[in-house]
C-alpha positions as a Markdown table, in Angstrom:
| # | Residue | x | y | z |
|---|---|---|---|---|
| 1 | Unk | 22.0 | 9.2 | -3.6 |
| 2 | Unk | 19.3 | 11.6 | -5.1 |
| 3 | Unk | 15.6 | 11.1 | -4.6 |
| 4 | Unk | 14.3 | 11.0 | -8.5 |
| 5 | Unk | 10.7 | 12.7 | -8.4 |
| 6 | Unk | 7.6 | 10.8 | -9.7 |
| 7 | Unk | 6.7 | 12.3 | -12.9 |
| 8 | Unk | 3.0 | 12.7 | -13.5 |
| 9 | Unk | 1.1 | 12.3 | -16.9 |
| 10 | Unk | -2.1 | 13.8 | -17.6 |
| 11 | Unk | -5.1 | 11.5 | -19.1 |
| 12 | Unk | -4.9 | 12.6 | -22.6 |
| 13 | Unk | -1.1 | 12.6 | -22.6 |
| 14 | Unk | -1.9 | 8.6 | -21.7 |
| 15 | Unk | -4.6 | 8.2 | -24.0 |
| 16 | Unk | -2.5 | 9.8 | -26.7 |
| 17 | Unk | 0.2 | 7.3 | -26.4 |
| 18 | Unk | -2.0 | 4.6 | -26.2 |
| 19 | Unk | -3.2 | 5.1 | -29.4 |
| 20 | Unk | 0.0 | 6.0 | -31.1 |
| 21 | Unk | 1.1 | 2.7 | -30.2 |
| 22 | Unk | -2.4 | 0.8 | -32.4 |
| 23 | Unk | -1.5 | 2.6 | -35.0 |
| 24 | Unk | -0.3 | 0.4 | -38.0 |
| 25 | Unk | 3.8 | 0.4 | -38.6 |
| 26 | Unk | 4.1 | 1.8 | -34.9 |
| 27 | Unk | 5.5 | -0.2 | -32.1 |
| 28 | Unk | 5.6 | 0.4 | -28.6 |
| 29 | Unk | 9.4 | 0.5 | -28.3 |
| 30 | Unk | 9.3 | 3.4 | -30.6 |
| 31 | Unk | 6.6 | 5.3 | -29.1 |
| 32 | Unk | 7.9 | 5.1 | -25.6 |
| 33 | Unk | 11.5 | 6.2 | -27.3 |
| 34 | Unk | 10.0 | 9.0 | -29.3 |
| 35 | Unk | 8.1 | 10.3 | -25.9 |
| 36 | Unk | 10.9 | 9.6 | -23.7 |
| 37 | Unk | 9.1 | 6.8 | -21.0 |
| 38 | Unk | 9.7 | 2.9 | -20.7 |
| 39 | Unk | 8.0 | 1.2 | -22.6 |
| 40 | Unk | 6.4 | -0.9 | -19.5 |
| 41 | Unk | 4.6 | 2.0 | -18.4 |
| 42 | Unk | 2.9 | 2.0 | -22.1 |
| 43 | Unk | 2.2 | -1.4 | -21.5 |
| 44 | Unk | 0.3 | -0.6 | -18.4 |
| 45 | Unk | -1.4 | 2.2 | -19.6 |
| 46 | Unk | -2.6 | 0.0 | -22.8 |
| 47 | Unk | -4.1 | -2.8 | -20.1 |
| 48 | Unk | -5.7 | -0.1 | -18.4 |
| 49 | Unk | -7.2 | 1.2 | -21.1 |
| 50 | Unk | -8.4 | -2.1 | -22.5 |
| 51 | Unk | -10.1 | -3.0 | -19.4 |
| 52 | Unk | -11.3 | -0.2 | -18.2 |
| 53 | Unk | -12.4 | 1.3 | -21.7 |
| 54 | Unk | -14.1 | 4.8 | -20.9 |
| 55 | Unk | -13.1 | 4.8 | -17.3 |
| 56 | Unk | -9.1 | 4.6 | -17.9 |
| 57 | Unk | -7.4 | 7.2 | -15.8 |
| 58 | Unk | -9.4 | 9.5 | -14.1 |
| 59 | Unk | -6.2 | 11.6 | -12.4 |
| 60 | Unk | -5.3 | 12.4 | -9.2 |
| 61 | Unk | -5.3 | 8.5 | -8.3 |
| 62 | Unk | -9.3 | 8.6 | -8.1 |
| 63 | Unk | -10.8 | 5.4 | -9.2 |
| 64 | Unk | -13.5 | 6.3 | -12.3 |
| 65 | Unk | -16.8 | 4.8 | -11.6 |
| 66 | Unk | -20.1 | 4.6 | -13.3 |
| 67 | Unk | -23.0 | 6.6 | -12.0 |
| 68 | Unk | -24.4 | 2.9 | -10.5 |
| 69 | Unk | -20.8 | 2.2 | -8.8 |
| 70 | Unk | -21.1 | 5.5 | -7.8 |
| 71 | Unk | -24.7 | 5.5 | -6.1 |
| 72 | Unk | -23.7 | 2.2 | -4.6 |
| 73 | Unk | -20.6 | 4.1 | -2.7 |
| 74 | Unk | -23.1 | 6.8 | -1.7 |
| 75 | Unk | -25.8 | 3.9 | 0.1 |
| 76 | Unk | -23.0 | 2.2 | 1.6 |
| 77 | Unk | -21.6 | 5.5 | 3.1 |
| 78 | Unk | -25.0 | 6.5 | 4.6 |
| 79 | Unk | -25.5 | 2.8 | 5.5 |
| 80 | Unk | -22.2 | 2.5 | 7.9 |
| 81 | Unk | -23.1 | 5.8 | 9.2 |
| 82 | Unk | -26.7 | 5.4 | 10.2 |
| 83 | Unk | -25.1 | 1.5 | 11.4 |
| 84 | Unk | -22.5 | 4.0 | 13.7 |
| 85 | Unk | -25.5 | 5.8 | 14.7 |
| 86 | Unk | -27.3 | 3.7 | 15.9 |
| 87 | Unk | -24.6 | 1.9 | 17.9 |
| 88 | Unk | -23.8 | 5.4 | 19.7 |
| 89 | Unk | -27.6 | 5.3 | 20.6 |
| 90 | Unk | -27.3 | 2.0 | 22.0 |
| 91 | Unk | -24.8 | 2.6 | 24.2 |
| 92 | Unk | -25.8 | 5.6 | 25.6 |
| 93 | Unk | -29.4 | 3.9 | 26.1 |
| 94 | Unk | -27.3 | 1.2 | 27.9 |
| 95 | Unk | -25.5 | 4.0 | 30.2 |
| 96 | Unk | -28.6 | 6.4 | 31.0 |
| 97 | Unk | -30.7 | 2.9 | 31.8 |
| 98 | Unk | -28.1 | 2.2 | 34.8 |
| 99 | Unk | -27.8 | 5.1 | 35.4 |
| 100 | Unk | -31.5 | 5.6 | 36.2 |
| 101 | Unk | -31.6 | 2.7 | 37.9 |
| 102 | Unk | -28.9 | 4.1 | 40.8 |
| 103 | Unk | -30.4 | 6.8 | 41.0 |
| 104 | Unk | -34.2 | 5.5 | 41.6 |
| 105 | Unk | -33.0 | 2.5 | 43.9 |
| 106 | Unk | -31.2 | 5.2 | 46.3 |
């Protein structure tokens, strides 16, 4: 049994076929024929591309956000790390407080 590799397609290879297939007189059977891929992967490329409009594959299996997702990701980045940050402080508060109180009751 041979391990088949994943092919890859670029964006504008997807975009391309995408729009072949909206083009009057063209069906997606034929397309996907023509370019040598099933035609389910079409399919999925033409929901993508519908739903995601300007965002539809970014490449490299990066999600495409809008500079507002993006900003969001970015606050709630620095937000769990300053959160992480401030739980390291409270523990080593915790440990120097006993600590200091050994030492001082000796």
């Amino acid at each position: 049994m041979s391990v088949q590799e994943r092919r890859k397609y670029d964006p504008d290879f997807k975009r391309n076929a995408v729009q072949l297939t909206e083009e009057p007189g063209r069906t997606v059977a034929a397309v996907a024929e023509n370019l040598g891929i099933g035609q389910d992967l079409i399919y999925r490329w033409r929901r993508e591309s519908r739903t995601r409009h300007g965002l539809a594959f970014p490449g490299n299996g990066r999600e495409a956000l809008t500079s507002q997702q993006q900003k969001i990701r970015e606050l709630e980045k620095k937000l769990k790390d300053t959160t992480m940050e401030r739980d390291i402080l409270k523990k080593a508060m915790a440990i120097f407080s006993r600590t200091s109180k050994r030492n001082s009751s000796s």
